[in-house]
ZAVODREN-512167 format. One record per residue (C-alpha): x, y, z; residue number from 0. Coordinates in Angstrom, 2 decimals. Layout:
REM ZAVODREN-512167
+---------+---------+---------+-----+
|       u |       v |       w | seq |
+---------+---------+---------+-----+
|       X |       Y |       Z | NUM |
...
+---------+---------+---------+-----+
This chain:
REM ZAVODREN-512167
+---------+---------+---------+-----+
|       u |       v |       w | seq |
+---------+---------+---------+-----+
|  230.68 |  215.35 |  106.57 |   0 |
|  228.50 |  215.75 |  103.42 |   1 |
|  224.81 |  214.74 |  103.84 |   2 |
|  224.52 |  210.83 |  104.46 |   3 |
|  222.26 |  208.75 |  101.65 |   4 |
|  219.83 |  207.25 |  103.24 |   5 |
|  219.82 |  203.41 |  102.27 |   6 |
|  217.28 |  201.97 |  100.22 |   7 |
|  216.06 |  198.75 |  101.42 |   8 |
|  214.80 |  195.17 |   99.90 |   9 |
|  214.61 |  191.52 |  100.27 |  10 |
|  216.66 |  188.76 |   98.69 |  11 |
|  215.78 |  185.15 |   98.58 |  12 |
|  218.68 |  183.04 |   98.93 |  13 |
|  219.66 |  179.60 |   99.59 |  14 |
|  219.41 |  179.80 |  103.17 |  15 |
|  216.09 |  181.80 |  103.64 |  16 |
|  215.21 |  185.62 |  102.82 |  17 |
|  217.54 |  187.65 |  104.10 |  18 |
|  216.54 |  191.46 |  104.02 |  19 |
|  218.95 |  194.43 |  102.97 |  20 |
|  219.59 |  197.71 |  103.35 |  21 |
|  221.86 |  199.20 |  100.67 |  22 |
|  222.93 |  201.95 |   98.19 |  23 |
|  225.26 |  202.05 |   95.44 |  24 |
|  227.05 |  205.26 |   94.29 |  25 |
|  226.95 |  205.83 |   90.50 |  26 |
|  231.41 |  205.18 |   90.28 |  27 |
|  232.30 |  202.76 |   93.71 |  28 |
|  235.69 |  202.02 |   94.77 |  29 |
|  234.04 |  198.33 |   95.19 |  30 |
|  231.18 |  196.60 |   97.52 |  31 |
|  231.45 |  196.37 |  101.45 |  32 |
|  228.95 |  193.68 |  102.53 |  33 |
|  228.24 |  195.31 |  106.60 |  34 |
|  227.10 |  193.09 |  108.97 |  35 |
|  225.62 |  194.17 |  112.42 |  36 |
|  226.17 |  193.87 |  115.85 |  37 |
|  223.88 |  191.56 |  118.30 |  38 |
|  220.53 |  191.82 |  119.00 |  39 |
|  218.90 |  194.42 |  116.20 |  40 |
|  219.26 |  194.65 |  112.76 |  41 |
|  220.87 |  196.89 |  109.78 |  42 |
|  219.30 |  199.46 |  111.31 |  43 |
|  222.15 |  200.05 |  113.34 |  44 |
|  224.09 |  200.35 |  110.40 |  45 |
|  222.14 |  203.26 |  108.86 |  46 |
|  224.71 |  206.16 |  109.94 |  47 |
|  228.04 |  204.32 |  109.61 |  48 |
|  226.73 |  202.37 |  106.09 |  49 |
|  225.14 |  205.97 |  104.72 |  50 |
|  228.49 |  207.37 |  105.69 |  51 |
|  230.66 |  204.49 |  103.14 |  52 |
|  228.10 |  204.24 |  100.63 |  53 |
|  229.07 |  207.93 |   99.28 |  54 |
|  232.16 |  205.89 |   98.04 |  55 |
|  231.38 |  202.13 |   98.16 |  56 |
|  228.42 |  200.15 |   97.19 |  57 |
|  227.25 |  199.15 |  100.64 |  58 |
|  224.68 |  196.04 |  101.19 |  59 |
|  224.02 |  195.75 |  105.32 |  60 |
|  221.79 |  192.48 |  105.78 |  61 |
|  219.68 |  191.69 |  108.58 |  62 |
|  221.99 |  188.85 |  109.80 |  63 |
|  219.54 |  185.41 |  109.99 |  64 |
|  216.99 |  185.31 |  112.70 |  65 |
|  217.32 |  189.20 |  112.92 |  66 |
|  215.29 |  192.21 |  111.83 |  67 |
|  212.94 |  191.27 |  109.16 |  68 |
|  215.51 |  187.96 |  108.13 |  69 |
|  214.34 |  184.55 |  108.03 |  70 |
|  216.27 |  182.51 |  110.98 |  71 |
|  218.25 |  179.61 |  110.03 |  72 |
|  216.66 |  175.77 |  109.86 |  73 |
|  219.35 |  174.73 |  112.35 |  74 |
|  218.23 |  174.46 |  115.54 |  75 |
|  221.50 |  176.26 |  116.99 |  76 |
|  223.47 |  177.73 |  114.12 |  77 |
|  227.90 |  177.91 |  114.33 |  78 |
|  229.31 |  181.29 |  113.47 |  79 |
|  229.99 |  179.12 |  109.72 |  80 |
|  226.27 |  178.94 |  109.20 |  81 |
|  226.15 |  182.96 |  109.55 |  82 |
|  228.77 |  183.13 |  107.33 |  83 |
|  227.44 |  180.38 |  105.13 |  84 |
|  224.01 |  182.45 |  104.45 |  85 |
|  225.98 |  185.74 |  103.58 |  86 |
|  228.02 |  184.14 |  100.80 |  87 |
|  224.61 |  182.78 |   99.50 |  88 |
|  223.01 |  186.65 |   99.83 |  89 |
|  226.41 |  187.67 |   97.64 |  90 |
|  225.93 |  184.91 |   95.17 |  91 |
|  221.60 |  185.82 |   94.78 |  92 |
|  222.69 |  189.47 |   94.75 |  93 |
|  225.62 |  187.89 |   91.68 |  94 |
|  228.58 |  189.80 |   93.87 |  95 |
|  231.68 |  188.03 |   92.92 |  96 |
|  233.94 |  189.91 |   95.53 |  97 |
|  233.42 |  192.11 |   98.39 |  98 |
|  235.19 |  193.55 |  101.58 |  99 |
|  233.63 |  192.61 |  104.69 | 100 |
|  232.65 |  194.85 |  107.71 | 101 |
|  231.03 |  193.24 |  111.10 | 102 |
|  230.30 |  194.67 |  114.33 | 103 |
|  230.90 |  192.82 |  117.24 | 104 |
|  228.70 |  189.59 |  116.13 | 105 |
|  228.99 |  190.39 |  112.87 | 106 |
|  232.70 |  190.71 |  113.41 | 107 |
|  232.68 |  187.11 |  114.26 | 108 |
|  230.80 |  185.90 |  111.25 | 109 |
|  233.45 |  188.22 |  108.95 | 110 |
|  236.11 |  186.17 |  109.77 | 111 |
|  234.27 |  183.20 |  109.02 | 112 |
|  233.47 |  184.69 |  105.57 | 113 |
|  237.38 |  185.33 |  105.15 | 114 |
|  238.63 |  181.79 |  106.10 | 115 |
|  235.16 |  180.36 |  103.82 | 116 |
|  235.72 |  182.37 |  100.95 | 117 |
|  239.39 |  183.86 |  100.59 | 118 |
|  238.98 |  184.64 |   96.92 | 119 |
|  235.44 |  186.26 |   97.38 | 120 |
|  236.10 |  188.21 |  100.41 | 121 |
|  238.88 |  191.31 |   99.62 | 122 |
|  239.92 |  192.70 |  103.07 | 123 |
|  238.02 |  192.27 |  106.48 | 124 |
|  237.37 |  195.13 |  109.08 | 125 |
|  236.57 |  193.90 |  112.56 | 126 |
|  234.84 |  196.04 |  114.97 | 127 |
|  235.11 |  194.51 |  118.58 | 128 |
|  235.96 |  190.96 |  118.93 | 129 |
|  235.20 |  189.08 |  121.61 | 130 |
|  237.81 |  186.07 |  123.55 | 131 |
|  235.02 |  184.89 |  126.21 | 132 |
|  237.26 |  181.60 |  127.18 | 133 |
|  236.16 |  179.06 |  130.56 | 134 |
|  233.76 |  180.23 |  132.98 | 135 |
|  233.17 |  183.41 |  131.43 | 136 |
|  232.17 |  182.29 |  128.32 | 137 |
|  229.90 |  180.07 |  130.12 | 138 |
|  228.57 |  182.60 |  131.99 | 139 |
|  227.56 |  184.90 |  128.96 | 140 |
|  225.79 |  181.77 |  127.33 | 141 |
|  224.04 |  180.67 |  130.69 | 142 |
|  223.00 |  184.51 |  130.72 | 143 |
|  223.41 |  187.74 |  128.51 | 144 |
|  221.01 |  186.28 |  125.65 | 145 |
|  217.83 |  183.97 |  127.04 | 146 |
|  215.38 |  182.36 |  125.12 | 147 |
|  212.18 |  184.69 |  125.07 | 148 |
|  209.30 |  184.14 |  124.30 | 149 |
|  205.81 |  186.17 |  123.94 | 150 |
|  203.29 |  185.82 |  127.14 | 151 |
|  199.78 |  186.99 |  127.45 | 152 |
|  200.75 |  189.31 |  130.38 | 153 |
|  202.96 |  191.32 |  127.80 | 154 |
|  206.23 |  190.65 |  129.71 | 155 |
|  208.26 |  190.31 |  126.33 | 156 |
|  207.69 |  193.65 |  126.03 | 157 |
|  209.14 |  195.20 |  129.28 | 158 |
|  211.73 |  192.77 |  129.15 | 159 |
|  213.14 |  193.66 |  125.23 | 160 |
|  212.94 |  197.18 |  126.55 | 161 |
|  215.09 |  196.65 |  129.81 | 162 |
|  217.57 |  194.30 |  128.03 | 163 |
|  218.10 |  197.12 |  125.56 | 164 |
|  218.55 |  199.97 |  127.92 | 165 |
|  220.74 |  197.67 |  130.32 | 166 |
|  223.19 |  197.00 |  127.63 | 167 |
|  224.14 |  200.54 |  127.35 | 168 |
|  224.52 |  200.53 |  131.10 | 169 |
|  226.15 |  197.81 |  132.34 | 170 |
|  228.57 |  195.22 |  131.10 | 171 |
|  227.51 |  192.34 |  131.02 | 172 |
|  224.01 |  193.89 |  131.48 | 173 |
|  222.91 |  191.08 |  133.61 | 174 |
|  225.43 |  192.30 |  136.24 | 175 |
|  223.76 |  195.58 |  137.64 | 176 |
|  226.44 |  196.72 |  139.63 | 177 |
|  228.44 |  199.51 |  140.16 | 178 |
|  231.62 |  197.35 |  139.55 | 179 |
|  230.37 |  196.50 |  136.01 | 180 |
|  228.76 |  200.52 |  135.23 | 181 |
|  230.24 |  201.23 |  131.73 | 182 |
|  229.58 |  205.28 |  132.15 | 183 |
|  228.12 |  205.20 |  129.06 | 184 |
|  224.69 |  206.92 |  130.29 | 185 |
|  221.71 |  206.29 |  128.82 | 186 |
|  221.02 |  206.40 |  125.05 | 187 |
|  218.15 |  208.80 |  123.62 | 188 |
|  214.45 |  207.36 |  124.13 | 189 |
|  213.91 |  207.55 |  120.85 | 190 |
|  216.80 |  205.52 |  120.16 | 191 |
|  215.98 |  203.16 |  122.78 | 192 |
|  212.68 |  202.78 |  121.54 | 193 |
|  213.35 |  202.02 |  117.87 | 194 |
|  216.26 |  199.65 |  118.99 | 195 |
|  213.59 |  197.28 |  121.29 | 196 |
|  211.20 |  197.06 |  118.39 | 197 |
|  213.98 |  195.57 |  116.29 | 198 |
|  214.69 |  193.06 |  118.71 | 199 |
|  210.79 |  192.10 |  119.85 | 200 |
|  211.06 |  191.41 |  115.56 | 201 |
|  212.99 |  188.48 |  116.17 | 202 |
|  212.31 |  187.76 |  120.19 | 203 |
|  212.19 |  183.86 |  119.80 | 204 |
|  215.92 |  183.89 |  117.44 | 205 |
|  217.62 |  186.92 |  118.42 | 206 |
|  219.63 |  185.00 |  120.72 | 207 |
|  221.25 |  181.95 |  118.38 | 208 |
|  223.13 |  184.71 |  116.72 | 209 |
|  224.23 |  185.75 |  120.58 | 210 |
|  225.26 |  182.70 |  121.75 | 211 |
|  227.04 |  181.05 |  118.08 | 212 |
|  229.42 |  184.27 |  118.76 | 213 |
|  230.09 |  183.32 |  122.65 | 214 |
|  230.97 |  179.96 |  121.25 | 215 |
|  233.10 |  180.97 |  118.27 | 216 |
|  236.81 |  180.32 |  118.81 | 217 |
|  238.80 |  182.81 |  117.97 | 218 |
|  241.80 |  181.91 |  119.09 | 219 |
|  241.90 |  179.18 |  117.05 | 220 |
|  240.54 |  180.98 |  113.70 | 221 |
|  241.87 |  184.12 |  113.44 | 222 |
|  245.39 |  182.56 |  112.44 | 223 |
|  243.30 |  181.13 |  109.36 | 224 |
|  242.18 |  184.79 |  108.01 | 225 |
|  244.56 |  184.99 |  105.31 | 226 |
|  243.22 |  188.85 |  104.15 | 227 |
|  244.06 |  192.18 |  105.08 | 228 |
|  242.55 |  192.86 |  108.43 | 229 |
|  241.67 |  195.97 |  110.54 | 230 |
|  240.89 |  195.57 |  114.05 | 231 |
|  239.25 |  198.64 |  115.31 | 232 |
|  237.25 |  199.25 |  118.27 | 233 |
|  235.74 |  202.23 |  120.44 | 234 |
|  238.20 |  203.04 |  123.56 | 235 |
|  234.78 |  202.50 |  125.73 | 236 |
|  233.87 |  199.44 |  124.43 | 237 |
|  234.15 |  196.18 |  126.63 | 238 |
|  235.97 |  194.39 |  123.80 | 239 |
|  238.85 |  197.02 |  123.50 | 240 |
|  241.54 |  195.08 |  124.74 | 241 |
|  240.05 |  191.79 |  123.46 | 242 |
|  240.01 |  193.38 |  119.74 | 243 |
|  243.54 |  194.38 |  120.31 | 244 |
|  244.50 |  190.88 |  121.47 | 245 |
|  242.18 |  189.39 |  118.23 | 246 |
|  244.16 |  191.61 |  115.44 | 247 |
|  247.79 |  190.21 |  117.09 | 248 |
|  246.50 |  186.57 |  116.04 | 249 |
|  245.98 |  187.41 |  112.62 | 250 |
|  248.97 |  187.03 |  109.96 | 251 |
|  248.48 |  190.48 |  108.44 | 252 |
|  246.11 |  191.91 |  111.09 | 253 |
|  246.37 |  195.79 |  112.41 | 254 |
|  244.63 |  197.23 |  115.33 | 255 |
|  243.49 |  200.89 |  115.75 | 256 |
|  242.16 |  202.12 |  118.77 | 257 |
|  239.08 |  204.75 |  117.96 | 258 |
|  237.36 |  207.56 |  120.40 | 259 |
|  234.25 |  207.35 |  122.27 | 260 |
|  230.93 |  206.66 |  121.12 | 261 |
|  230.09 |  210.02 |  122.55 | 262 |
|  232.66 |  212.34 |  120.61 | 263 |
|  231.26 |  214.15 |  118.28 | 264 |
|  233.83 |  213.19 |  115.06 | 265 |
|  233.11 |  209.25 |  116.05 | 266 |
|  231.41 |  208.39 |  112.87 | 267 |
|  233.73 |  210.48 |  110.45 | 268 |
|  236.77 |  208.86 |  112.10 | 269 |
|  235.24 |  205.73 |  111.62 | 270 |
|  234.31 |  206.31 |  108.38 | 271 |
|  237.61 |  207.55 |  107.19 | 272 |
|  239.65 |  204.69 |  109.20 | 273 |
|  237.41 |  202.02 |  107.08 | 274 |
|  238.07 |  203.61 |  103.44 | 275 |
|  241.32 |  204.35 |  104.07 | 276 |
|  242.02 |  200.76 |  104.86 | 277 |
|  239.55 |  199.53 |  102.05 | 278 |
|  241.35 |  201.98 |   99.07 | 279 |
|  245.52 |  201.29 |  100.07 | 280 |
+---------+---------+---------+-----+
């Protein structure tokens, strides 16, 4: 893979609140990808994959509301729609008429909210990892996998943000420490580890509306409604695999692809190349 722009980053102020970007834009793109992150950090996580597209698309990755260095949302408890809601008003500030979508597990959820909102602005959707929590498990990942946090003068925030980070990589859900629930993922890189907790002790008091408006999304019922062009991919280690799969069936013009490990060492490019080769047919 040629060497990866690094994304330049800025602030817009939009209807909904500021909402800050990272982005680049080739001097000839195929078009704009709008690439929204997975729960709890921020567009950081969307450095390698976004540097990796924006060689051939104009690439804006927003800190999703109540994220990273984003305002949250006035609503007390925002829907999935209210995500989606305040990315259509970051397109509109930003005077995109029409983009492709990309979202990461969260952000998946608020991408298919931006294709049922916003048919004629929103090209073709990729999903990556979908989740189907339904009855008691979906309780139990609201009751649990994203509490309310908040700062304390014995600096417990702190140990906690950097436990609930390094557990997630762990276990599944992370709250279950058990060997039943290992995911044999290892553990990431400190450095990694480190830069991911800061992002979330950013947004400690909000991180988890965006957490539990995806637990509650129902995507049984809305995926029939995405009327685009949509690829369901997700990592064969993931916990959502089979849930993705199940996600892309529901869709009237959905396709799944299964895609390698986080650990192999083409993961990115095969990403990369799955995405525009979707995004340019």
């Amino acid at each position: 893979m040629s060497t990866i722009p690094r994304l330049s980053r800025a602030f817009a102020e939009t209807a909904t609140g500021r909402i800050h970007y990272r982005y680049h834009r080739p001097d000839s793109p195929r078009g704009t990808l709008l690439m929204l992150h997975a729960s709890p950090t921020s567009s950081w996580s969307m450095r390698a994959l976004g540097g990796a597209i924006a060689g051939e698309y104009y690439v804006i990755c927003p800190d999703t509301p109540g994220n990273g260095d984003s305002d949250p949302l006035e609503v007390e408890q925002p829907r999935i729609k209210d995500f989606a809601a305040a990315m259509l008003a970051l397109l509109d500030e930003l005077d995109i008429a029409r983009a492709s979508a990309y979202g990461s597990h969260t952000g998946a959820h608020t991408a298919i909210e931006l294709g049922i909102a916003a048919p004629d602005r929103i090209a073709k959707i990729v999903l990556d990892g979908i989740a189907l929590f339904e009855g008691e498990e979906r309780q139990d990942m609201l009751r649990n996998y994203a509490p309310e946090v908040r700062p304390d003068l014995e600096g417990r925030h702190l140990l906690w943000a950097f436990q609930f980070m390094r557990d997630q990589n762990i276990f599944f859900p992370w709250f279950k420490r058990d060997a039943e629930h290992l995911r044999g993922m290892g553990i990431v890189a400190p450095e990694l580890l480190h830069k991911a907790t800061v992002e979330v002790l950013k947004a400690l008091t909000t991180y988890h509306k965006a957490y539990r408006a995806a637990f509650s999304h129902r995507v049984r019922e809305r995926m029939p409604l995405v009327t685009q062009e949509a690829l369901a991919l997700c990592d064969e280690q993931d916990p959502l695999h089979d849930q993705t799969r199940e996600a892309a069936s529901l869709a009237p013009r959905g396709q799944f692809m299964s895609m390698p490990s986080y650990a192999a060492d083409d993961f990115l490019t095969r990403k990369r190349d799955a995405i525009l080769s979707f995004l340019t047919l």
